[in-house]
N, C-alpha and C positions, 0 to 999 in steps of 0.2 A: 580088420576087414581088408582083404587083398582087392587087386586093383579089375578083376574081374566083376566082382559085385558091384564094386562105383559105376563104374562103365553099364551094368545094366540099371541100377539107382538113376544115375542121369540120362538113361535110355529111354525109361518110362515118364521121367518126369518131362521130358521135351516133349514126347507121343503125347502127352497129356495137354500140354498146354507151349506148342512148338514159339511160341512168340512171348515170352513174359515180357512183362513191362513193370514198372514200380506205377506205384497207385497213387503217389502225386501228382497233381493237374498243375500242368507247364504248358506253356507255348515256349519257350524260349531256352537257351544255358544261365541266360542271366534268374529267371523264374525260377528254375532249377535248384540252381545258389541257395536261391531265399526260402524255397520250401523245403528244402533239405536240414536247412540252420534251423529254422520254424520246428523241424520234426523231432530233434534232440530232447530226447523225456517228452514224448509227446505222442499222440496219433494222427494217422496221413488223413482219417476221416477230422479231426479237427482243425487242421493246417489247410484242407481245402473246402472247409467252410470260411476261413480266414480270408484267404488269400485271394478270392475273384474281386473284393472291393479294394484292398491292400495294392494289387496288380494294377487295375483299374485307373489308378490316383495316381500310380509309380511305376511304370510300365519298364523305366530305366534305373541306372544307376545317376543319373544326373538329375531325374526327378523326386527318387527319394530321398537324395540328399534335400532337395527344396521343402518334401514333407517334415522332413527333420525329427530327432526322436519323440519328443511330446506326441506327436501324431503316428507315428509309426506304433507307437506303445498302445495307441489309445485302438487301433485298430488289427490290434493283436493279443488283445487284451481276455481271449478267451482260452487263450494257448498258454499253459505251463511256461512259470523265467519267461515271461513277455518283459521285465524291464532289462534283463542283462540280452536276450534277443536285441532287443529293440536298439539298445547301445550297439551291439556286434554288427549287426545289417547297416546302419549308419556309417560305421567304421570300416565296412569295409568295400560299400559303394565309395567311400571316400580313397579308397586302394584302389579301386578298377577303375576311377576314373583318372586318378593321378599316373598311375604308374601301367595302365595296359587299354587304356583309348577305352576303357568301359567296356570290355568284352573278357566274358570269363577266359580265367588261364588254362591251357589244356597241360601241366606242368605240377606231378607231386610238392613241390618245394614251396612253389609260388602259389598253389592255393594253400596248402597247410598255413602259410604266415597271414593269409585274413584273417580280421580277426570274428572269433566263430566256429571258424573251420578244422577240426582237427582232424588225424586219420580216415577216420570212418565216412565223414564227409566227403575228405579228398575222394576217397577211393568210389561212395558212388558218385562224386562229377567225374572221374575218369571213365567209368563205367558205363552209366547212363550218357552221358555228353558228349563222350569220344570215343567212348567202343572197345576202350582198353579191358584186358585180362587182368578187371584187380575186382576184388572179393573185399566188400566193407563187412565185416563182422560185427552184427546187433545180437539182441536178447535173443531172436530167434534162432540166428543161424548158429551162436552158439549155444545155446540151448541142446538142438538139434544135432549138431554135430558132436558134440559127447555125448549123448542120450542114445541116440541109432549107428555111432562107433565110427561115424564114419571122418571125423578130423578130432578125436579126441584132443581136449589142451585146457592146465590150468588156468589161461587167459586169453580176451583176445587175438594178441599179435600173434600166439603161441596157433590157435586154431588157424587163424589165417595164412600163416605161414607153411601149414601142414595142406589146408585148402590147395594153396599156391601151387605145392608138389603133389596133391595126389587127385587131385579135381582133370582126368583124361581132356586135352587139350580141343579136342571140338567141342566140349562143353563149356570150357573157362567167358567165353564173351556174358552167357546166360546163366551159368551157375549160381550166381548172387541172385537174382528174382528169383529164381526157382524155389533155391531153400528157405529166402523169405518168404515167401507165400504159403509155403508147404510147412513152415514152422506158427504161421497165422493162422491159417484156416485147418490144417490136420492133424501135425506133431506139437497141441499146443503146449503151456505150460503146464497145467495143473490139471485137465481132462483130455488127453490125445485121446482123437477118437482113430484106434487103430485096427475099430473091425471096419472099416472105409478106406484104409490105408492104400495104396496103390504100391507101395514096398515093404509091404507088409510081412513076408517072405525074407526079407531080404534084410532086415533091421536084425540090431544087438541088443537092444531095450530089454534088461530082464524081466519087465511085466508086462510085455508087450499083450499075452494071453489073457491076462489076467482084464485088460482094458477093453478087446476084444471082445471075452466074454458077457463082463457087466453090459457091452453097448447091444449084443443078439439079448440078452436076459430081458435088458426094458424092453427093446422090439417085442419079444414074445408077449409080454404083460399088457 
C-alpha cells in the first residue's frame, strides 16, 4: 500500500467521524488508568457498566487504596481476571500515590512499570491523556492492519512500529480510535461487512468482494 492511499484511508475515515474518542466512560486520567487495566481481555461495554459504582466509592488513588482488593474484586467481579485486575489497580494506586502525588504519569517508562500496565496501555494513556502520537495496538487494529494491507506485521510491536512510520503525520494524534472503531463496528473479525465499507475501494482484503456480495445478496432476499 503506498503512502497515497493511507493518506486518502485516513482521509475518509476523519470526514467520517472528524472527532473519535475511545468508548470508555472517564472523567479523569486517573479513571482513565483503571478502565483501561479493567479492559485487558475484556469489553469497553462491560468495564463501563463496572466502573460508575467502582468510581463512585474510589474517585482517587488514595481512596482505593482504603477500598482495598476484597472490595475492589468484589466490584469488578463481572469483568474477565477481576482477581489479578483487582491485585494490579491496588498496586498501582499504591505507585501514584507514593511515587507521583496520585496523578497519572504522562511518561512511557513510568507508566509501563505500574503494575497492570504494559505497552498497549501506556500507549493509550499517552494517547487519550496527553495527546501524544502513539498507536496501542489491539485485536482490532491489528486485525485490520494486515487484513486491508495497510501496517502489515507478524506481531504487535512489528505493526505498531510500521503504523508509527507510515500512518501521514496529521493523522497520528486520531489514527488509534479510528482503526479501533473501524476494526469494531466494520472491518470485523469473522463477518466484515464490506459492502458498507467507506474504504472499500481502497482495501487489499482478498475477499473483500466476495463479503460485499453475500451482504447486497441477503439485502436482495
Amino acid at each position: 500500500m503506498n503512502a497515497k492511499i493511507r493518506h486518502e484511508i485516513f482521509s475518509r475515515l476523519r470526514a467520517a467521524n472528524p472527532k473519535p474518542a475511545t468508548e470508555l466512560n472517564f472523567r479523569n486520567n486517573f479513571e482513565l488508568l483503571i478502565a483501561v487495566v479493567l479492559s485487558a481481555q475484556s469489553t469497553d461495554k462491560a468495564v463501563n457498566q463496572a466502573t460508575p459504582a467502582l468510581f463512585k466509592a474510589a474517585p482517587d488513588p488514595e481512596s482505593m487504596l482504603k477500598l482495598g482488593i476484597d472490595n475492589v474484586r468484589e466490584m469488578i467481579k463481572t469483568i474477565g481476571l477481576n482477581n489479578s485486575k483487582a491485585k494490579n489497580i491496588i498496586g498501582l494506586c499504591a505507585a501514584l500515590v507514593k511515587l507521583y502525588d496520585s496523578d497519572v504519569p504522562a511518561n512511557r517508562e513510568a507508566l509501563e512499570a505500574l503494575p497492570g500496565v504494559g505497552r498497549k496501555t501506556a500507549n493509550v494513556i499517552l494517547n487519550t491523556a496527553f495527546g501524544e502520537p502513539t498507536i496501542a495496538v489491539d485485536t482490532h487494529i491489528f486485525r485490520i492492519s494486515n487484513r486491508i494491507g495497510l501496517a502489515p506485521g507478524k506481531n504487535v510491536v512489528e505493526v505498531e512500529r510500521k503504523l508509527l512510520k507510515s500512518v501521514p503525520d496529521e493523522f497520528m494524534v486520531d489514527a488509534h480510535h479510528w482503526l479501533i472503531l473501524h476494526g469494531r463496528y466494520t472491518c470485523t473479525a469473522k463477518k466484515p461487512r464490506c459492502g458498507s465499507c467507506l474504504i472499500f475501494d481502497l482495501c487489499e482484503f482478498r475477499d473483500r468482494n466476495s463479503f460485499a456480495m453475500a451482504k447486497h445478496g441477503a439485502a436482495a432476499e
